[in-house]
N, C-alpha and C positions, 0 to 999 in steps of 0.2 A: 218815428221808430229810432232806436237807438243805432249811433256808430260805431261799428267795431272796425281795427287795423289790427290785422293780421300777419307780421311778419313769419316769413316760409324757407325752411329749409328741405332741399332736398335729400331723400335719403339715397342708398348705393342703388336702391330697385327701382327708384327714381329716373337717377340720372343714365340707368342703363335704358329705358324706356321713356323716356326726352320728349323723343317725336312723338310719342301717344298725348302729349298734354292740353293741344288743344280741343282733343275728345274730350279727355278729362274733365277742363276748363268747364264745356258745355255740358257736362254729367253734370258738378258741381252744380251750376246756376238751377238747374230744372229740381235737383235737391233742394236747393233755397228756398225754390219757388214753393215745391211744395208745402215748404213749413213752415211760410209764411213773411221769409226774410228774402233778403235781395243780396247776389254779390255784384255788386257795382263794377267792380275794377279788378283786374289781376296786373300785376307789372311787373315784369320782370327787370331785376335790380343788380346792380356789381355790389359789390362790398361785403361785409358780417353774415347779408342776407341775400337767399337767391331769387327771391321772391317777395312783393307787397300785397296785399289782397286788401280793398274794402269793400265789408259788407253793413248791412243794415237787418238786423232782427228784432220780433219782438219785445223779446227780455234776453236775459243772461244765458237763463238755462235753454234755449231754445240756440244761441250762439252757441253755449258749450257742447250742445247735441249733436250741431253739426261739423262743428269743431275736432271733434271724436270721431265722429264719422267718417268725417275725410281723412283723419288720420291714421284710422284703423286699416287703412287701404296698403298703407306703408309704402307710397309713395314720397310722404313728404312731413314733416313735422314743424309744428307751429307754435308762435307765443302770438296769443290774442288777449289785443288791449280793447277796454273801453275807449271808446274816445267821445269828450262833450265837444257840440258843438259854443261857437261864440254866446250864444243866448242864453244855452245851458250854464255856460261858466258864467255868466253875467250873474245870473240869478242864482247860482253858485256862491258868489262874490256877496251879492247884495244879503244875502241871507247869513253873513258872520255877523259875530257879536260886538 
C-alpha cells in the first residue's frame, strides 16, 4: 500500500480542545481502518509543525477522503505527501531514460 506523511497543524478549536486528541487519535485509526488504510504513527513535533502523522492507504483518492475528513472536523489542517518507499524510488530510478 502506498505511504503517505502527513504534516499537521493545529487549528484555534484545536488547541482549545488538546486534551480531547488522544480520542481523536483513536476515532482517526478506526476511520482508516474502515477504508482500508492504516494510520501508523501520530507524533507530535516542535517546529513549522505541530504534528507528523503516517499513514498507508489504498490509492490517492482514498488518502484524500480521509484527508478531508479529518479536516472537515476543524480541529486540524494538513499538507499530505506521497512518500516512496526505498524500492519504490529504486525502480523509480531504474526506469529513466
Amino acid at each position: 500500500m502506498p505511504t503517505y506523511i502527513a504534516l499537521l497543524n493545529y487549528t484555534q478549536k484545536g488547541m482549545e480542545t488538546f486534551k480531547q486528541g488522544p480520542e481523536r487519535r483513536a476515532a482517526a485509526k478506526k476511520m482508516f481502518a474502515a477504508a482500508g488504510a492504516n494510520l501508523k504513527a501520530v507524533y507530535l513535533t516542535m517546529g513549522r509543525c505541530d504534528a507528523v502523522a503516517i499513514a498507508e492507504a489504498p490509492d490517492d483518492a482514498t488518502m484524500a477522503r480521509l484527508a478531508l475528513a479529518g479536516c472537515s472536523q476543524g480541529f486540524l489542517r494538513t499538507e499530505t505527501m506521497r512518500a516512496f518507499t526505498e524500492e519504490e524510488t529504486d525502480k523509480i530510478v531504474a526506469s529513466l531514460p
